[in-house]
N, C-alpha and C positions, 0 to 999 in steps of 0.2 A: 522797614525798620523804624521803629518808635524813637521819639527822641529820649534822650538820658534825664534821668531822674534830679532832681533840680537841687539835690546839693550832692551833685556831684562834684570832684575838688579833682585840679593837674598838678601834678607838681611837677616842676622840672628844675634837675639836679644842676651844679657847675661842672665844668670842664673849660674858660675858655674859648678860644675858636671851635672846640669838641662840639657847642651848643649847636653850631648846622647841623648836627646831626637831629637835634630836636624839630629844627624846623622840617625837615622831609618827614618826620612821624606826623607832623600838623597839617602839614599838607595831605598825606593820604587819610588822616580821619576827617577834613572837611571834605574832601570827595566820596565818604561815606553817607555824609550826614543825607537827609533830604530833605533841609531847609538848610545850606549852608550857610546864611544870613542868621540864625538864630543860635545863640553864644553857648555848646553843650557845657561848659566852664562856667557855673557862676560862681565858684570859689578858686581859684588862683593862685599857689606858691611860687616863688621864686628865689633862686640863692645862685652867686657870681652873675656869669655870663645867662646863666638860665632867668638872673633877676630881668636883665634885660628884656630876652622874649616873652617874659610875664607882663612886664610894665606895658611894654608893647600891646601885649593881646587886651589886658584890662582899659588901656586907653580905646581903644576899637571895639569894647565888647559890644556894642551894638551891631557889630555884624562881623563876629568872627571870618566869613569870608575874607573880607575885605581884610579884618590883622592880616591873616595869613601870608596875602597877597604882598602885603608890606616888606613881611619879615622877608618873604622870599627876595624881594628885589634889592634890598640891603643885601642878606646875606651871599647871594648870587655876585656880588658886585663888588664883593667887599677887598678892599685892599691893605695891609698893614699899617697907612697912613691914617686910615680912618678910623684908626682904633691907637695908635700911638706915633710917638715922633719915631720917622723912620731912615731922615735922611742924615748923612755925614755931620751935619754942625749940635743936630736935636742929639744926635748917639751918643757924639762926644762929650757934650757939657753935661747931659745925663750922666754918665760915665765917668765923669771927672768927680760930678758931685757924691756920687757912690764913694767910688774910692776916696775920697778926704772924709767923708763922714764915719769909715770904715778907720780913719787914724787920729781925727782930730773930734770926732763923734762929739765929746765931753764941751767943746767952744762950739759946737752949731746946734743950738738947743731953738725948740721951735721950725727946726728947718725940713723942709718936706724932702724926703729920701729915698729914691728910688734908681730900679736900673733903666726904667723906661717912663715916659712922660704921656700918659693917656691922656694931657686934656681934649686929642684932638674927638676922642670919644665923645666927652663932655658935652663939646659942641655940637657934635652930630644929633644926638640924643635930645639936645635942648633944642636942635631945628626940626625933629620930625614929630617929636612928640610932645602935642599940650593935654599935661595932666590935670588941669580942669578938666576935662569928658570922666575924669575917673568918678569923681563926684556926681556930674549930671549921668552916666550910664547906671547906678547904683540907685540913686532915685526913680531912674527910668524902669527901674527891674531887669535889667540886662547882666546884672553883677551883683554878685552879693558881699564878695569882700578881694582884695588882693593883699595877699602878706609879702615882704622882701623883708631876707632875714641878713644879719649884717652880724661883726662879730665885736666887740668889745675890746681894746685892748687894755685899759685901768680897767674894766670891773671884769673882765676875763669871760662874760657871758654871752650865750648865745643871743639876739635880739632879734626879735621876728615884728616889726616894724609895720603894720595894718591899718588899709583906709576900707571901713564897712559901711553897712546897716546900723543905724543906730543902737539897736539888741545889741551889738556887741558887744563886749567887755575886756580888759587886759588880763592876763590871765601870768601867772608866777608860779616856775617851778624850778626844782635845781637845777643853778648852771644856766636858764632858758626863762625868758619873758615873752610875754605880748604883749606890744605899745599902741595904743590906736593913734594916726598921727593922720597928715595930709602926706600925701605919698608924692615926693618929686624928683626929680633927676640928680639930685644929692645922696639919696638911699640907694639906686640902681650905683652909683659911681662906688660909691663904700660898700655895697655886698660884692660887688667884681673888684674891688682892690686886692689882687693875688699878691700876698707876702711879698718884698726883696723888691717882686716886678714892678709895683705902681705904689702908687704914695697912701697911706692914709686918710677918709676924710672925716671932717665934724659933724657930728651930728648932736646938735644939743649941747649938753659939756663935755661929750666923751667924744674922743677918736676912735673911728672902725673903722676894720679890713676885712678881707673876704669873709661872705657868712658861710664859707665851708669849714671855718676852723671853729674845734668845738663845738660842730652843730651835733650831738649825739643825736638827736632825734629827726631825721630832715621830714617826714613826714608828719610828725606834729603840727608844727601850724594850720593846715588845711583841714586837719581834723577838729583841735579847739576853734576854730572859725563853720562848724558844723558838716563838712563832709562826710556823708556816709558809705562812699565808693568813689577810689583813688585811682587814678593813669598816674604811674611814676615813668618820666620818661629819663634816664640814666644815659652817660657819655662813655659808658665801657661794659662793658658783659659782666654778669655778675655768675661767679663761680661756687657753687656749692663744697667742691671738694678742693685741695691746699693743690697749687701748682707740683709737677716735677720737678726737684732739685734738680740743677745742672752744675755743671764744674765751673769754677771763674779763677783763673789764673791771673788775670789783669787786674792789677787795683783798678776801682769805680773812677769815673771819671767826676769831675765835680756835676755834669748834664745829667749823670745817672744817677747820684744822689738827689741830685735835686725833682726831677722825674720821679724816684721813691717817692721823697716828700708830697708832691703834689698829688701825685694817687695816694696817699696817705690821708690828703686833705680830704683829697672833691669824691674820693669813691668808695673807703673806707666804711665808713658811717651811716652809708646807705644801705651797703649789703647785712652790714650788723641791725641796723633799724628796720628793715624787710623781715629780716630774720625772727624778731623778736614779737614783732605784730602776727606773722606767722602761726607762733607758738601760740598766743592770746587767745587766736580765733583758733584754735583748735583746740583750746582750754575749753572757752567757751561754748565749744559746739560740744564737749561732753561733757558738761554741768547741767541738768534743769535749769530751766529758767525762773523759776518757783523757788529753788536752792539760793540763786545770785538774787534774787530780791530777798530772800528770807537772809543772806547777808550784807544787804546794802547795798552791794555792787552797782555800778552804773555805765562797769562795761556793753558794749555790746559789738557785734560781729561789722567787720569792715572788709568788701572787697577791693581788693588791690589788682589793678594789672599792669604789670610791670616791661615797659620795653625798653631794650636795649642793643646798642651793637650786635652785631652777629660777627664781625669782623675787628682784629686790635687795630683801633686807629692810629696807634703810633707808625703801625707796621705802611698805613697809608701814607704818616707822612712824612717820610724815606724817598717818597716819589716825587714828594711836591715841595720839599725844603729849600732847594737851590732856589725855588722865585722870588724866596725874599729877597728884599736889595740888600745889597751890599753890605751896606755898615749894620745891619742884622748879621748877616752870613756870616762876616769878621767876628762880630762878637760872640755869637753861639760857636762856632769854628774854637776859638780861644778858650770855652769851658768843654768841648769834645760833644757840642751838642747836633752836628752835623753827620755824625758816625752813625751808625744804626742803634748801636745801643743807650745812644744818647736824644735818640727821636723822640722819647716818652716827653722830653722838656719841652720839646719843637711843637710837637704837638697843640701845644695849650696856646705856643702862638702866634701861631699858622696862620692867619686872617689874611688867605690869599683865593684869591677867585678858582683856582682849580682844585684845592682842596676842600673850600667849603661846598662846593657845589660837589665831589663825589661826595662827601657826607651827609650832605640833601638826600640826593639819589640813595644813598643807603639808607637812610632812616624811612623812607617812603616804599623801597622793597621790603625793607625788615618788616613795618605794618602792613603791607599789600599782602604778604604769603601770609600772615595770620588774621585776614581780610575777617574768616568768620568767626573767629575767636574774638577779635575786636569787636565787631557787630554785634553779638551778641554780650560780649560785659554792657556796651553801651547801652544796651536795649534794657539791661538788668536782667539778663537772665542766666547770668553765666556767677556760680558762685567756686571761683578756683580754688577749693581746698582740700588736699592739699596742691601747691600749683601758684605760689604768690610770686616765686619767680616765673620759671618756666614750667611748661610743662612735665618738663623730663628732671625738674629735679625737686628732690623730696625730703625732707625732715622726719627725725623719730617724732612721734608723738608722747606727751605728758603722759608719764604711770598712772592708771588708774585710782592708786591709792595717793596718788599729791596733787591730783588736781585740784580739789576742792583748794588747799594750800597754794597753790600756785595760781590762782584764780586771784586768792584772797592780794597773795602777796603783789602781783601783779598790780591792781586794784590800787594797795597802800601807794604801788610805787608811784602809779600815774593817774590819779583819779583826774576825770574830768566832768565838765557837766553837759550831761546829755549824752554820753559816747565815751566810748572805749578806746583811748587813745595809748598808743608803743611808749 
């Protein structure tokens, strides 16, 4: 197998503790590769938890192996501690502080507000990872740019936060920018700020939180940073057709609202932005090419492959919820997040050794059984269309008489330079 084409771009989605499930997909594509020392990523997305495994891989691109290796032994190991305060005194003053800010909100201005205290993240982060290599692996040709996108909450926009190539540029569309900055453990902490659950941070003059909020576009960055073939590696299955109604007698619990929301946030956006790129490239492929230059156009065709669960991970972590300590257990228990139908919230934060390590195992079977499917996008030889999800699931195609129209319109929405970006 040939190594991948050299702006190839990853992107990996939030979710959370959901993200071990990214790392088992990385593991099974560097036991593809055959030079696994040689970084098949030299463009890089990240958003939440997924910023994380980004920053990670672009700090180590000089020998993707070795990221990999990393990420596995964090995440293998990983315990609720290391990712936020988890014991009795940390739960409660947290908790305290929620609730007064929740009645007295209007006298504690300036005050960082949340239900859980992640600096212990912070520090993990700032002991494993020095982001000077980001800079020297970029120079070295190992990398060619890393985005973490972060959300805004005064200017309400997306922020895709990039350290490149000098070529680069910032780039400004609605709702969404590109900042070219020095990338450091301050932007990994503000794109994983999930709502409610951890604090806001500063960046610049603006406070941000998770960059899953109002990311309409999650595959954008990678593309205006010149990707021209995409791995979206996603923390839940993405369904072509609308769920079964079922019957719900119980009012929602407040775990299941909030479970809504966050699949609202981290997964939403993604199947709609698949979706939509989709369409483009199947616009695309029935226009002349001769047509879209005689109208300016600057799109052009991107392949995508996209992996995902094969199994709902909430449903996984039903089995693995009770390991959290205690004063976790208490306080998920008290919003109904301990019940089944309230696992969707548990889920995201899960950060215990026996669930992230089945979500290992499943990200690394889920790529092993499309062993040659993967081999071959890698190789460039595989152009899935239609197929940007799965194989088995399929979109109408553009009428013949609005494509040209739908081309154009497409085009106004998102122009880019160089590429065809959703």
């Amino acid at each position: 197998m040939s190594t991948m084409p050299p702006k190839a771009g990853l992107v990996l989605s939030g979710g959370g503790a959901r993200a071990a499930y990214q790392v088992g997909v990385l593991q099974a594509i560097k036991e593809m590769l055959p030079d696994s020392k040689v970084n098949p990523f030299p463009i890089i997305s990240g958003t939440s938890a997924g910023a994380v495994n980004a920053g990670s891989l672009a700090v180590y691109a000089d020998d993707f192996g070795k990221a990999v290796d990393n990420l596995l032994e964090v995440w293998r190991h990983f315990e609720p501690r290391h990712v936020y305060r988890s014991d009795f005194a940390g739960v409660a003053v947290n908790s305290g502080k929620w609730f007064a800010g929740m009645i007295f909100g209007a006298w504690m201005k300036n005050k960082p507000i949340s239900l859980l205290d992640n600096r212990p993240l912070q520090a993990l982060l700032s002991r494993k990872l020095d982001f000077t290599r980001i800079e020297k692996n970029i120079a070295a040709g190992a990398l060619d740019a890393l985005a973490i996108s972060c959300s805004g909450y005064t200017s309400g926009q997306s922020c895709s936060f990039f350290e490149g190539r000098p070529d680069l540029d910032d780039w400004k569309r609605s709702q969404r920018v590109g900042i070219k900055t020095k990338i450091g453990v301050e932007h990994l902490m503000a794109s994983s700020a999930i709502p409610f659950l951890f604090p806001a941070h500063k960046l610049n003059r603006e406070f941000f939180g998770d960059g899953s909020m109002r990311q309409v576009a999650p595959v954008s960055p990678a593309l205006h940073l010149g990707a021209d073939r995409v791995v979206v590696v996603g923390t839940a299955k993405l369904k072509s057709e609308a769920p079964d109604r079922t019957r719900g007698d119980n009012y929602p619990t407040l775990a299941q609202v909030a479970g809504h929301v966050m699949n609202s946030i981290f997964l939403d956006s993604l199947a709609v932005d698949l979706e939509r790129l989709e369409r483009i490239n199947r616009t695309i492929s029935a226009v002349p090419r001769e047509t879209l230059v005689k109208m300016g156009l600057t799109l052009h065709h991107v392949d995508v492959l996209v992996i995902t669960p094969s199994e709902p991970l909430d449903a996984i972590a039903v089995k693995h919820v009770r390991n959290l300590p205690w004063p976790i257990r208490f306080l998920l228990r008290s919003i109904g997040a301990m019940r089944r139908g309230g696992a969707n919230l548990a889920s995201y934060l899960l950060f215990e050794q026996g669930y992230c390590r089945e979500l290992i195992q499943l990200g690394y079977n889920d790529t092993m059984k499309r062993r040659d499917e993967v081999e071959a996008f890698m190789a460039g030889g595989l152009s899935p269309i239609p197929g940007v999800y799965e194989r088995t699931v399929r979109f109408p195609v553009v009428g013949a008489e609005s494509r040209a129209v739908a081309a154009a319109a497409a085009a106004a929405a998102v122009p880019t330079a160089g590429g065809g970006e959703p």
